[in-house]
N, CA, C and O atoms as a Maestro MAE file, in Angstrom:
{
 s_m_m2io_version
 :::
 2.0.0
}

f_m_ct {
 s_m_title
 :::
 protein
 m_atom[328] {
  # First column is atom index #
  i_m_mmod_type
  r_m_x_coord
  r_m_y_coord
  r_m_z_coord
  i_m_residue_number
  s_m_chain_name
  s_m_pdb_residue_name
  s_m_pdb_atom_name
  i_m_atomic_number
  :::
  1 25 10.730 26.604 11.461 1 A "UNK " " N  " 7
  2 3 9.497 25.952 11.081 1 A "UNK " " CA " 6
  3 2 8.513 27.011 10.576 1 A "UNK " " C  " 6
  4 15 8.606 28.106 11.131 1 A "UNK " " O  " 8
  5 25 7.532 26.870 9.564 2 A "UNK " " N  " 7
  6 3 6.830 27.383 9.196 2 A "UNK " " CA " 6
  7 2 5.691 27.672 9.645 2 A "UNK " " C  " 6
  8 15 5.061 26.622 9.519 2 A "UNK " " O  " 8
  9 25 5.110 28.331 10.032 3 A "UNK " " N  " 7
  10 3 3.522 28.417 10.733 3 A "UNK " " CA " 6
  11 2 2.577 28.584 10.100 3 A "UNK " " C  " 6
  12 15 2.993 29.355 9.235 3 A "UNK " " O  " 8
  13 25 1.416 28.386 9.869 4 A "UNK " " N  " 7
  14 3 0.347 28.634 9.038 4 A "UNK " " CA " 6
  15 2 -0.641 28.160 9.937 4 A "UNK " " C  " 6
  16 15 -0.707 27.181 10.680 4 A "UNK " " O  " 8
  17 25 -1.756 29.573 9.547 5 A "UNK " " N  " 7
  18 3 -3.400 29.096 10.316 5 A "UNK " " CA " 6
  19 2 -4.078 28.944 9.658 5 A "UNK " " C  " 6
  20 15 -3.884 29.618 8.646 5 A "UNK " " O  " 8
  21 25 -5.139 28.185 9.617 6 A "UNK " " N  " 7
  22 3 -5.991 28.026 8.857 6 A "UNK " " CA " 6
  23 2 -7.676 28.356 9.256 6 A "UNK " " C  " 6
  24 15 -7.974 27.912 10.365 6 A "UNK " " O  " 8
  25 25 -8.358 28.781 8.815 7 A "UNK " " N  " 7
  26 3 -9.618 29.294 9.549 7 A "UNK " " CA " 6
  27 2 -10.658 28.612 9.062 7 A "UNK " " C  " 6
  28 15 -10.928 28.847 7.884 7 A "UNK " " O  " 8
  29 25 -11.615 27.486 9.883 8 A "UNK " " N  " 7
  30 3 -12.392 27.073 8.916 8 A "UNK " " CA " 6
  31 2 -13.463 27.813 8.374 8 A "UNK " " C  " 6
  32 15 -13.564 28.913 8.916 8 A "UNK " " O  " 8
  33 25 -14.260 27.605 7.533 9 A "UNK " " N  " 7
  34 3 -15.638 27.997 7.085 9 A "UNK " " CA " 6
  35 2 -16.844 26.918 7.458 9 A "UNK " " C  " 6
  36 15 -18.015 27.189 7.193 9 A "UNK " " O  " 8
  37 25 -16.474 25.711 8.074 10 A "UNK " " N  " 7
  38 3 -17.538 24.689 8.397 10 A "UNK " " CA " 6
  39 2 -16.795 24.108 9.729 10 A "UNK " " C  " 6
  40 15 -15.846 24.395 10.458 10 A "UNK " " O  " 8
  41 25 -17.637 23.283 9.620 11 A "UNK " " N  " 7
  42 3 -17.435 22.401 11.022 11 A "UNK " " CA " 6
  43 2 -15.644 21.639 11.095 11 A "UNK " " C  " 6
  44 15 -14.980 21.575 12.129 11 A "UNK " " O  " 8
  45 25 -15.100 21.042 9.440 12 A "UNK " " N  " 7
  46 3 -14.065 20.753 9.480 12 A "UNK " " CA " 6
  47 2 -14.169 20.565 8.105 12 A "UNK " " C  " 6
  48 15 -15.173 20.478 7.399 12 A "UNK " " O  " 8
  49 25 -12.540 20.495 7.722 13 A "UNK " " N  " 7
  50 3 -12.142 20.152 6.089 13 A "UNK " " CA " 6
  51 2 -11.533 18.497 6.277 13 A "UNK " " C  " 6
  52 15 -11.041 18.103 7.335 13 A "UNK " " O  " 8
  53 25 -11.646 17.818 5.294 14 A "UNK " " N  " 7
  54 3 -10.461 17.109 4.597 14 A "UNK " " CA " 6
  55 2 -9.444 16.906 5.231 14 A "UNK " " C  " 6
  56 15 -9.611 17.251 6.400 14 A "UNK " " O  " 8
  57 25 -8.374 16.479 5.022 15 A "UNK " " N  " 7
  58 3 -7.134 16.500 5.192 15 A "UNK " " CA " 6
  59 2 -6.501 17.210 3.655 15 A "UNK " " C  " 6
  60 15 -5.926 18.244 3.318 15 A "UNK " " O  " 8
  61 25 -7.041 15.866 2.963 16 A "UNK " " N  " 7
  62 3 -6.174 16.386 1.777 16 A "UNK " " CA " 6
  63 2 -7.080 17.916 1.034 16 A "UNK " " C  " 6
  64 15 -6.514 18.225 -0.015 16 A "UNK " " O  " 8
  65 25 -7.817 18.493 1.228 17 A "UNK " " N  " 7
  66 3 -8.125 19.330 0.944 17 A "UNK " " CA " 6
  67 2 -7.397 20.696 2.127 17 A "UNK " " C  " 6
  68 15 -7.006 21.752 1.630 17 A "UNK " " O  " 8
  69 25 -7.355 20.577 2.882 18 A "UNK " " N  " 7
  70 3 -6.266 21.289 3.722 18 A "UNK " " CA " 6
  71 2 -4.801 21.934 3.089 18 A "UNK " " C  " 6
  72 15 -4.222 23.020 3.105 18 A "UNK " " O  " 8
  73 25 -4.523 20.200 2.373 19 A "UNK " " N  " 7
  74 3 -3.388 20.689 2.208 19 A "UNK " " CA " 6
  75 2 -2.976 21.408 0.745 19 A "UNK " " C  " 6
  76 15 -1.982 22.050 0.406 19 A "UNK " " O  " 8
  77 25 -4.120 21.031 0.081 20 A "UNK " " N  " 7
  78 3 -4.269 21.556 -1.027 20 A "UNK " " CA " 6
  79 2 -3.896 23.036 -1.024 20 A "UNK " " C  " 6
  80 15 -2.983 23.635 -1.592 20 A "UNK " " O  " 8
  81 25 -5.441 23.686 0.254 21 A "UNK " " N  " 7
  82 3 -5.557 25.027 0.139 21 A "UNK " " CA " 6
  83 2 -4.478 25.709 0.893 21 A "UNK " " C  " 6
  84 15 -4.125 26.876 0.729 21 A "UNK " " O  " 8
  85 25 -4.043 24.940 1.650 22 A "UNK " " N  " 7
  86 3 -3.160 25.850 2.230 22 A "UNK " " CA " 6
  87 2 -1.685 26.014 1.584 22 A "UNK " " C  " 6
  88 15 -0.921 26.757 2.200 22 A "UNK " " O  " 8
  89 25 -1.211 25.398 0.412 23 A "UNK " " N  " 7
  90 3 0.096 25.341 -0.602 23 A "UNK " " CA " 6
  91 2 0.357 24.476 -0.486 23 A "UNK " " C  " 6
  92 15 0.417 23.976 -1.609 23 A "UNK " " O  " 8
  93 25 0.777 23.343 0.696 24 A "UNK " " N  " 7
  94 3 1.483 22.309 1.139 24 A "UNK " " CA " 6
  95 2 1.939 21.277 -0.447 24 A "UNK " " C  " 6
  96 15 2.959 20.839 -0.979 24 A "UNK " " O  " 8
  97 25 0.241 21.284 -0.723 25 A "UNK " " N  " 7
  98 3 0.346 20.543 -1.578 25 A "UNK " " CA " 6
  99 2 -0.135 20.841 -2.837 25 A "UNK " " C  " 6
  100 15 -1.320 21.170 -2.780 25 A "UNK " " O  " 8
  101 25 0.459 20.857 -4.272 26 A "UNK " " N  " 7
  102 3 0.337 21.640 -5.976 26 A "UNK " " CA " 6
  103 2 -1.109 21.121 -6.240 26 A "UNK " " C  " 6
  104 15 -1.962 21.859 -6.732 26 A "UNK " " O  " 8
  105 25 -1.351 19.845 -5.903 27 A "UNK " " N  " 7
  106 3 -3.157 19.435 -6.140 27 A "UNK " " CA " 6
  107 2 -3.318 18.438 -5.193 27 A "UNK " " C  " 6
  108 15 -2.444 18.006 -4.443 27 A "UNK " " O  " 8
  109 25 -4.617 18.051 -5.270 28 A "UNK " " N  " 7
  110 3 -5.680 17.399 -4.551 28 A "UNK " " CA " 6
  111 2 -4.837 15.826 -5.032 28 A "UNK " " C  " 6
  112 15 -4.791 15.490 -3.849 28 A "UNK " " O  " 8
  113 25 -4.511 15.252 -5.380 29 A "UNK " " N  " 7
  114 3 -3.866 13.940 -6.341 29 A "UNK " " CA " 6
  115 2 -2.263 13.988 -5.338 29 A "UNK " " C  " 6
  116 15 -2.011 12.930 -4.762 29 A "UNK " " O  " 8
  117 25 -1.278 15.113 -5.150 30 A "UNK " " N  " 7
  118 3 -0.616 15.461 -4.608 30 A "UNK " " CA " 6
  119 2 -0.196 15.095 -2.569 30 A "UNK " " C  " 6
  120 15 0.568 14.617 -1.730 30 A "UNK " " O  " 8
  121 25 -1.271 15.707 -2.832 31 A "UNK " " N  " 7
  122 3 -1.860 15.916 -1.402 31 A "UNK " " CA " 6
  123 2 -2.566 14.596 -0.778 31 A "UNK " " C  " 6
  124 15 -2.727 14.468 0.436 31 A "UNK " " O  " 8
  125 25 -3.008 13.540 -1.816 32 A "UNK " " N  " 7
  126 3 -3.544 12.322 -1.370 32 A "UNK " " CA " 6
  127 2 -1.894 11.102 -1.532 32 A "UNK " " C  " 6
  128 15 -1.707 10.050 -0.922 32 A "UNK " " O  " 8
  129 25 -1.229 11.588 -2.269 33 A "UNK " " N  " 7
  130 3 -0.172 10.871 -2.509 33 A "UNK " " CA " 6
  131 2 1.212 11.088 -1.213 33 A "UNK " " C  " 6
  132 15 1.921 10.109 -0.976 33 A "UNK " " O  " 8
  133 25 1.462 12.397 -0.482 34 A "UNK " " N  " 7
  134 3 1.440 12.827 0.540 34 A "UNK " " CA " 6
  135 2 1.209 12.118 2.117 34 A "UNK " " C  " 6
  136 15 1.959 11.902 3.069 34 A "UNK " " O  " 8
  137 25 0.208 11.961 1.925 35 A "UNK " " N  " 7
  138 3 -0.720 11.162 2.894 35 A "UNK " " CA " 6
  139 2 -0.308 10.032 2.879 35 A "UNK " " C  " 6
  140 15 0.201 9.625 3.923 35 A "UNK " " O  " 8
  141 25 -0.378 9.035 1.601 36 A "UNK " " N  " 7
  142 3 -0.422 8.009 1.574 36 A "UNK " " CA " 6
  143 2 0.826 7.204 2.084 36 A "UNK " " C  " 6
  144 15 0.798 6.082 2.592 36 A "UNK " " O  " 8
  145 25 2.162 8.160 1.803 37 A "UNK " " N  " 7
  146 3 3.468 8.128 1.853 37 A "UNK " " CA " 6
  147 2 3.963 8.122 3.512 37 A "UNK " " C  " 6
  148 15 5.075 7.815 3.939 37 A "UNK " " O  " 8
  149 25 2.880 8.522 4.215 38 A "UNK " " N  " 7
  150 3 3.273 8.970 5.565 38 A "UNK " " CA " 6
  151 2 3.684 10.108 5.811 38 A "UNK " " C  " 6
  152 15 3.666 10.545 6.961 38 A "UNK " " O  " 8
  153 25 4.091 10.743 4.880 39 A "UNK " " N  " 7
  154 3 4.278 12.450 5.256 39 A "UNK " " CA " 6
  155 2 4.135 13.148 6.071 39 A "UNK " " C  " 6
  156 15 5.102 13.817 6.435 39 A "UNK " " O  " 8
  157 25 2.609 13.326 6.841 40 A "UNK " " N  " 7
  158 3 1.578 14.208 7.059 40 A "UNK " " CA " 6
  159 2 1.658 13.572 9.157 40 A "UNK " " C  " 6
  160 15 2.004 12.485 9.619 40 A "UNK " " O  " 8
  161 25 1.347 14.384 9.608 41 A "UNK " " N  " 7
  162 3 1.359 14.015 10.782 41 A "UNK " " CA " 6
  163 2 -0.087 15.152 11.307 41 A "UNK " " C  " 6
  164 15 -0.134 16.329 10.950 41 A "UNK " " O  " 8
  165 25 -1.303 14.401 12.308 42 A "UNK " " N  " 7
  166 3 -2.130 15.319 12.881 42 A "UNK " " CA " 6
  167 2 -1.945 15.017 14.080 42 A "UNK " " C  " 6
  168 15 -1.893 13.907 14.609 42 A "UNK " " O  " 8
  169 25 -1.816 16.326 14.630 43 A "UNK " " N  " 7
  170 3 -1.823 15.950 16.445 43 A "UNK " " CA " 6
  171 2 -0.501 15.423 16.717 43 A "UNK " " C  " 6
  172 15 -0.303 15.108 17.890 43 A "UNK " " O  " 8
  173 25 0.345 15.275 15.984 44 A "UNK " " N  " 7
  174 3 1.655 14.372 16.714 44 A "UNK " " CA " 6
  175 2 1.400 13.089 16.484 44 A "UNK " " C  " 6
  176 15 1.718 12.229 17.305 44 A "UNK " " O  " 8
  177 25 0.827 12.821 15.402 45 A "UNK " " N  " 7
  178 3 0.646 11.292 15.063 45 A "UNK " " CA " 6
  179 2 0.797 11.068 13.228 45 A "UNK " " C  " 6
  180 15 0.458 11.866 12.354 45 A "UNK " " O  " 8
  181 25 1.280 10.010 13.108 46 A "UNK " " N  " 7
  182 3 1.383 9.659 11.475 46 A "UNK " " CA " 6
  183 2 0.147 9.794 10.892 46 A "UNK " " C  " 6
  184 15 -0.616 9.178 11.636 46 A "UNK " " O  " 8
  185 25 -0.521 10.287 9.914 47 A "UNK " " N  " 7
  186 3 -2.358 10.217 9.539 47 A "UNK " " CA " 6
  187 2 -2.184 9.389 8.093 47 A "UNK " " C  " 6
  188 15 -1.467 10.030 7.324 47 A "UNK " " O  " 8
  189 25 -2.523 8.491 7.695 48 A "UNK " " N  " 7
  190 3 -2.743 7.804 6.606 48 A "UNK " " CA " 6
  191 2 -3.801 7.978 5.537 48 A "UNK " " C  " 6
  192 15 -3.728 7.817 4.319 48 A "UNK " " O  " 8
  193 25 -5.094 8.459 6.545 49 A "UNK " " N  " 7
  194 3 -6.175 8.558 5.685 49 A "UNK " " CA " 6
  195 2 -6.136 9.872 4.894 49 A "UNK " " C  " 6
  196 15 -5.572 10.907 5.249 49 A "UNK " " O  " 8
  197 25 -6.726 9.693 3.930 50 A "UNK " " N  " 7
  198 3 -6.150 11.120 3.183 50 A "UNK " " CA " 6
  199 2 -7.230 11.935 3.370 50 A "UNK " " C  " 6
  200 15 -6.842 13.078 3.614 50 A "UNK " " O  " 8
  201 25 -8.603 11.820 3.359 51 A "UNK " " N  " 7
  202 3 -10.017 12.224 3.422 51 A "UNK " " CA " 6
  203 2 -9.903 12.185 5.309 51 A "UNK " " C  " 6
  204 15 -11.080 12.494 5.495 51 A "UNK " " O  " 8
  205 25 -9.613 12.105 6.037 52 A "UNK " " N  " 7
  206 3 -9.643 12.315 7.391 52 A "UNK " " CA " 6
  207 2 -10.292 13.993 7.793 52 A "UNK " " C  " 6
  208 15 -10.003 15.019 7.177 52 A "UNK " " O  " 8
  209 25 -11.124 13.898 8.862 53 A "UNK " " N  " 7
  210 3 -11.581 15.530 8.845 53 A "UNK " " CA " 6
  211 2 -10.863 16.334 10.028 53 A "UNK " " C  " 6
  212 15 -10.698 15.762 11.105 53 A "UNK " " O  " 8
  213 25 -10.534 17.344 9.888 54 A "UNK " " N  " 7
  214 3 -9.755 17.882 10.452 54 A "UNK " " CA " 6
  215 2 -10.814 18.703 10.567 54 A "UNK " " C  " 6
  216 15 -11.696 19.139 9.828 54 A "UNK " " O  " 8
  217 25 -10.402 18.821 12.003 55 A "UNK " " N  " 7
  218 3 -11.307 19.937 13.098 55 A "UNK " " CA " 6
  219 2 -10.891 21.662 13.740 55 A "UNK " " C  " 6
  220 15 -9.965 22.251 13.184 55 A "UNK " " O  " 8
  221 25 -11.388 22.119 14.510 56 A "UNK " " N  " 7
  222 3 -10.521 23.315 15.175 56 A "UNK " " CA " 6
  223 2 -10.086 22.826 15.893 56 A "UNK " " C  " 6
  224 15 -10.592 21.796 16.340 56 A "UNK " " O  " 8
  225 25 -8.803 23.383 16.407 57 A "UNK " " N  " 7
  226 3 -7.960 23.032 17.550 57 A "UNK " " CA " 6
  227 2 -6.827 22.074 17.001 57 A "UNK " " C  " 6
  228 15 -5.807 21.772 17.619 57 A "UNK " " O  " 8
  229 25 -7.140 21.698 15.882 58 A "UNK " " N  " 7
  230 3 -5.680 20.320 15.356 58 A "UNK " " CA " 6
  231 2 -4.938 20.966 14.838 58 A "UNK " " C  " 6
  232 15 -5.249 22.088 14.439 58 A "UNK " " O  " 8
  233 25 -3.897 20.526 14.707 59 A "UNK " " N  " 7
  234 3 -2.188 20.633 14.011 59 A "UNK " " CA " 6
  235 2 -1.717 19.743 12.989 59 A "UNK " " C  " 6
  236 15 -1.317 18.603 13.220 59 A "UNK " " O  " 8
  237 25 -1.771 20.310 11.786 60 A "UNK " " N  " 7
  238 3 -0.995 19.115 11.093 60 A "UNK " " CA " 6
  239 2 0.134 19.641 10.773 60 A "UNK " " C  " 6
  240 15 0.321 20.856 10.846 60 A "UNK " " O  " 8
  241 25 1.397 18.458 10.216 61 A "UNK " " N  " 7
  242 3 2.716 19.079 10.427 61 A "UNK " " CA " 6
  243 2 2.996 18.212 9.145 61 A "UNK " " C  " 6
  244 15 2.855 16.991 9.073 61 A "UNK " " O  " 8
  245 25 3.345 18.915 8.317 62 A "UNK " " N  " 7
  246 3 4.241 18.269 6.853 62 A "UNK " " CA " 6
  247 2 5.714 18.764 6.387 62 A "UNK " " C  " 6
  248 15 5.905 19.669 5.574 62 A "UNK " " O  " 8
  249 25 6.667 18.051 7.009 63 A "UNK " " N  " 7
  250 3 7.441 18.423 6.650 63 A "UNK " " CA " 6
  251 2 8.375 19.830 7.738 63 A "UNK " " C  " 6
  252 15 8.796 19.515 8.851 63 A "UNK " " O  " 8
  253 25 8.538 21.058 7.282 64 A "UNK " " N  " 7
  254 3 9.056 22.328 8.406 64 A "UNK " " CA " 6
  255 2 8.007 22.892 8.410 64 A "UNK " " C  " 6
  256 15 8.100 24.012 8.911 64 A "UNK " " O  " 8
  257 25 6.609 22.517 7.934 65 A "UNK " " N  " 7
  258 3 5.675 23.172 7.890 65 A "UNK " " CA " 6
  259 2 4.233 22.700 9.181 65 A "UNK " " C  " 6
  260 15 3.868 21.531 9.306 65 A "UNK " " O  " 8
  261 25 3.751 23.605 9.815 66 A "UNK " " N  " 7
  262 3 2.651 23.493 10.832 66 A "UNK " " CA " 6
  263 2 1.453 24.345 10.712 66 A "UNK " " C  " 6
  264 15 1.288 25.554 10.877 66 A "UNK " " O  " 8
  265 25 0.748 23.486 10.415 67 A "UNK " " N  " 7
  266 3 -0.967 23.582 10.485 67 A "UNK " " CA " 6
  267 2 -1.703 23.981 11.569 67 A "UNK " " C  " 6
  268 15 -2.225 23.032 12.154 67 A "UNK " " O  " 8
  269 25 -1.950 25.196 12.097 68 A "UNK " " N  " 7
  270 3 -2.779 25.139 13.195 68 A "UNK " " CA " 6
  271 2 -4.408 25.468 12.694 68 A "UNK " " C  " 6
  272 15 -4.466 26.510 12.041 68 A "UNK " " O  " 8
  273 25 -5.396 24.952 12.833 69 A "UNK " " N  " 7
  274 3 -6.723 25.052 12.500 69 A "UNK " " CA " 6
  275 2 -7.268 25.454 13.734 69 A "UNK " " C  " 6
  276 15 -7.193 25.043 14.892 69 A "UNK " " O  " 8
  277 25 -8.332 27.170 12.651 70 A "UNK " " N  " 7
  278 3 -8.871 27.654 13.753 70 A "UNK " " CA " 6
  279 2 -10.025 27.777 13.204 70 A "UNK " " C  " 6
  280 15 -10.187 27.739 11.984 70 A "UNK " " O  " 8
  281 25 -11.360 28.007 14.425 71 A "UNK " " N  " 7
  282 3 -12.151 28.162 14.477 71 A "UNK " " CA " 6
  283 2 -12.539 28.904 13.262 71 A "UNK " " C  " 6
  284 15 -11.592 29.666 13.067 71 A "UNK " " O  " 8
  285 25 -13.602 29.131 12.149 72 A "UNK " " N  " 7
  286 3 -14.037 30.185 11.369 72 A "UNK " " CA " 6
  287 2 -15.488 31.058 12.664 72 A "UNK " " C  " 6
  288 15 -15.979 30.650 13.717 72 A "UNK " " O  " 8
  289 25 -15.700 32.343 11.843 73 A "UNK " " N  " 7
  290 3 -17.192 33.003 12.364 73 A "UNK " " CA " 6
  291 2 -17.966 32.734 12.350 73 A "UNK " " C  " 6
  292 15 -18.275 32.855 11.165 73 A "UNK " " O  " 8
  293 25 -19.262 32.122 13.154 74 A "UNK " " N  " 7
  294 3 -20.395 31.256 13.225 74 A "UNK " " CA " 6
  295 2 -21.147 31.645 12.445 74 A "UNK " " C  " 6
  296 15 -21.421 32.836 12.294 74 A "UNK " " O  " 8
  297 25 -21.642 30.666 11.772 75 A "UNK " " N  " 7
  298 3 -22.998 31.157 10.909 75 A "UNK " " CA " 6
  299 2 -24.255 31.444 11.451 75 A "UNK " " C  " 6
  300 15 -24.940 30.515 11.880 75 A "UNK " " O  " 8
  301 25 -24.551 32.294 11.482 76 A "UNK " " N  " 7
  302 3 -25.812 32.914 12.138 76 A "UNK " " CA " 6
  303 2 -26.956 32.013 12.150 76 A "UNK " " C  " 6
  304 15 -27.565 31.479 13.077 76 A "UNK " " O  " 8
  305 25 -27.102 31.978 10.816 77 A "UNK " " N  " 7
  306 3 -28.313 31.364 10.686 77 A "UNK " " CA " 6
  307 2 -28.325 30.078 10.722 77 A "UNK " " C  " 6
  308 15 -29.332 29.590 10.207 77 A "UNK " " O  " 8
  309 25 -27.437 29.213 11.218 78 A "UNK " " N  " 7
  310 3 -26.847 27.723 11.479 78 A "UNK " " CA " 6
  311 2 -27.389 27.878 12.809 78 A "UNK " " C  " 6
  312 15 -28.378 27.237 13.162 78 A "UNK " " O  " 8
  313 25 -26.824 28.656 13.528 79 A "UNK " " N  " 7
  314 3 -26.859 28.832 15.078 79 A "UNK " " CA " 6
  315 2 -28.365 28.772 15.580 79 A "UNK " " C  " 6
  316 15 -28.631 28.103 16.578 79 A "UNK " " O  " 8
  317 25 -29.265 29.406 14.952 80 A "UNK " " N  " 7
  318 3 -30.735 29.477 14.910 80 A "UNK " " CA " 6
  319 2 -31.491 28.608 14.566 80 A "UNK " " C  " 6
  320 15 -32.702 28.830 14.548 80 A "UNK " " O  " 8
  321 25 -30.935 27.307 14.178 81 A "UNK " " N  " 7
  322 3 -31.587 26.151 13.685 81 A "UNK " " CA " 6
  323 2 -31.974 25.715 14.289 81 A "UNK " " C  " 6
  324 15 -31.183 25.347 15.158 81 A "UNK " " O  " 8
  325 25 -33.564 25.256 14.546 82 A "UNK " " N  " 7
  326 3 -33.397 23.608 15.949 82 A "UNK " " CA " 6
  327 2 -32.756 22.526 16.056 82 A "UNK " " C  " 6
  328 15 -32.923 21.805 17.040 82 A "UNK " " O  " 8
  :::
 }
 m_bond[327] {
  # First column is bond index #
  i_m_from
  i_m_to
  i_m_order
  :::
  1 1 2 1
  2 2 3 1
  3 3 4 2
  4 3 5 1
  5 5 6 1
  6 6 7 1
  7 7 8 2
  8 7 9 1
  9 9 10 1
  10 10 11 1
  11 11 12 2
  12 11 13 1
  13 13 14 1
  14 14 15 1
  15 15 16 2
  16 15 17 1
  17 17 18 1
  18 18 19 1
  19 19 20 2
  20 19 21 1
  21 21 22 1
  22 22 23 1
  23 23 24 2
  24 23 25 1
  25 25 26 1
  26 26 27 1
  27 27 28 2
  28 27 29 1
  29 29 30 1
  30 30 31 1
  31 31 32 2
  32 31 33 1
  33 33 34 1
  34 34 35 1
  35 35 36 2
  36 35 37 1
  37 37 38 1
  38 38 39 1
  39 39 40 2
  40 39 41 1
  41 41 42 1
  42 42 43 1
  43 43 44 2
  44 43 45 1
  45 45 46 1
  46 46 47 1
  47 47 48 2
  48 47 49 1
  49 49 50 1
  50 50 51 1
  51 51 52 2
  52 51 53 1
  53 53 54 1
  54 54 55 1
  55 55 56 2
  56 55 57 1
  57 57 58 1
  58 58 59 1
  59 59 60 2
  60 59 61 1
  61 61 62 1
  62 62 63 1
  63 63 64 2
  64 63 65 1
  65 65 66 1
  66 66 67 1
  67 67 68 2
  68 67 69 1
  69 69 70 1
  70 70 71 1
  71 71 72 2
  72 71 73 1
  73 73 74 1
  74 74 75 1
  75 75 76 2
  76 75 77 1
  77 77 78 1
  78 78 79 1
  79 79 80 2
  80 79 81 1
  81 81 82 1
  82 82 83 1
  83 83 84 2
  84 83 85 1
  85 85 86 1
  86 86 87 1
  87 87 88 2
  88 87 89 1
  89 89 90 1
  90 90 91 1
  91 91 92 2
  92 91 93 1
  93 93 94 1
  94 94 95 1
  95 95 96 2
  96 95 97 1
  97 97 98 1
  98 98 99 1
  99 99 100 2
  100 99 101 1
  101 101 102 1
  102 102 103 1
  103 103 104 2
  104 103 105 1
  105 105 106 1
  106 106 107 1
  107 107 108 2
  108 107 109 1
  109 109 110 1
  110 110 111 1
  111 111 112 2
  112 111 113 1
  113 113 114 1
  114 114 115 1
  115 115 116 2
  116 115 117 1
  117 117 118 1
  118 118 119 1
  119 119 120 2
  120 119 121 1
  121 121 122 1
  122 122 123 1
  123 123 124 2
  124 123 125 1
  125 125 126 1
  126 126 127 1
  127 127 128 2
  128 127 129 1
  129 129 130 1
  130 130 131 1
  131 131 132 2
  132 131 133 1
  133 133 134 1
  134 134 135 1
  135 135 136 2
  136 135 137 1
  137 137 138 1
  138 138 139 1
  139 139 140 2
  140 139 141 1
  141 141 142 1
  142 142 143 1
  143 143 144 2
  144 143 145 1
  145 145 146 1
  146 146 147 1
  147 147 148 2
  148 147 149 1
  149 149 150 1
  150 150 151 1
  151 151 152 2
  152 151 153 1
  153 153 154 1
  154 154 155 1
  155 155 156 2
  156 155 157 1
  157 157 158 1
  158 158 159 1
  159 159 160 2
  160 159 161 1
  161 161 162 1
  162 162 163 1
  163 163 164 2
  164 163 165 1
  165 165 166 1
  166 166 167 1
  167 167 168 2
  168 167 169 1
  169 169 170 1
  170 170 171 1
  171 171 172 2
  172 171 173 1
  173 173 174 1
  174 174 175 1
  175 175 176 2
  176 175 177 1
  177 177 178 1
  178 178 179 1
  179 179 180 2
  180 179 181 1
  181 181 182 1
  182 182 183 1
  183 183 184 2
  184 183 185 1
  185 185 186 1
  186 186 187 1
  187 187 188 2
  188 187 189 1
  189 189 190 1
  190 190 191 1
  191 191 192 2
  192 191 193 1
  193 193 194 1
  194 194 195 1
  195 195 196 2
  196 195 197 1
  197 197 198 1
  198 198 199 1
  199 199 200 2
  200 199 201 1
  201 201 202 1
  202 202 203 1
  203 203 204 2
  204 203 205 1
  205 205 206 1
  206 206 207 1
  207 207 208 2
  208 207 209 1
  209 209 210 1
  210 210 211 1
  211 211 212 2
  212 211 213 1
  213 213 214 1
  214 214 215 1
  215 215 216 2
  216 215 217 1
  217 217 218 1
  218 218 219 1
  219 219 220 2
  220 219 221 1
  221 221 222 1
  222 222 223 1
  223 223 224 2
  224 223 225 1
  225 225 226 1
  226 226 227 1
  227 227 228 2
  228 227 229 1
  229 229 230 1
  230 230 231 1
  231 231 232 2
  232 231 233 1
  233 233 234 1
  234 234 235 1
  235 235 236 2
  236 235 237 1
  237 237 238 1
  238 238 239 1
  239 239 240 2
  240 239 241 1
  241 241 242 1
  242 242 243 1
  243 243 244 2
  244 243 245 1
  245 245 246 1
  246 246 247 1
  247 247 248 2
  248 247 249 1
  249 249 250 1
  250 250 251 1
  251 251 252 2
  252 251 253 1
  253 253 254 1
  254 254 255 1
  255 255 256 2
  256 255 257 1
  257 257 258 1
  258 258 259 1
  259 259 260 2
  260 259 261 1
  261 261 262 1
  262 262 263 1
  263 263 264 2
  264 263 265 1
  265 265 266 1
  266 266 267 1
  267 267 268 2
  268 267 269 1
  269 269 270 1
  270 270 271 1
  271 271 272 2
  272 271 273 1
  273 273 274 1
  274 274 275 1
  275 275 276 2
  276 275 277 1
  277 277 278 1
  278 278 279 1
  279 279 280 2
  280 279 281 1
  281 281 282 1
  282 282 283 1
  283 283 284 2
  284 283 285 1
  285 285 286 1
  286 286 287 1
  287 287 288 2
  288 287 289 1
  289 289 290 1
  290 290 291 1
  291 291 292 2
  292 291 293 1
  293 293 294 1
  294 294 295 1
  295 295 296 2
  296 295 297 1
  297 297 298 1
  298 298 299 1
  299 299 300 2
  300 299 301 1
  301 301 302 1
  302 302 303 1
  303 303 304 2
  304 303 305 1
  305 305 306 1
  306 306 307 1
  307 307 308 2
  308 307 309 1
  309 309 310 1
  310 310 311 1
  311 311 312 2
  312 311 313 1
  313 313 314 1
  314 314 315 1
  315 315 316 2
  316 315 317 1
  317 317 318 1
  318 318 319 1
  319 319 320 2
  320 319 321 1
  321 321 322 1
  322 322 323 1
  323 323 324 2
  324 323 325 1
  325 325 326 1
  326 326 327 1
  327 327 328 2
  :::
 }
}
């Protein structure tokens, strides 16, 4: 099986933008067609929605391939907000 991490830069991505960036999938059109097919599994579950947000700590699994999503470096100046 394949492993791949992914690090966010925000709070969470997409699904189908996930899979975009991470190769899984050649484009965004791809990657929603993917989805739609049942392909895509988050958490150990079938995911349908293609726009679904994927968080830190989830797994998506396409195929021999596994998604682990991690945390990105806090934004400072996010953190300082009221």
């Amino acid at each position: 099986m394949r492993a791949i991490e992914l690090v966010l830069r925000g709070e969470h991505i997409a699904l189908d933008a996930l899979l975009k960036s991470t190769g899984l999938a050649p484009s965004g059109g791809a990657a929603k067609a993917m989805v739609a097919e049942g392909l895509v599994q988050v958490d150990g579950r079938d995911e349908l929605r293609k726009t679904c947000k994927i968080r830190a700590g989830q797994v998506v699994k396409v195929g021999d391939a596994r998604v682990r999503v991690v945390a990105g470096p806090v934004d400072a100046q996010a953190a300082e907000r009221p």
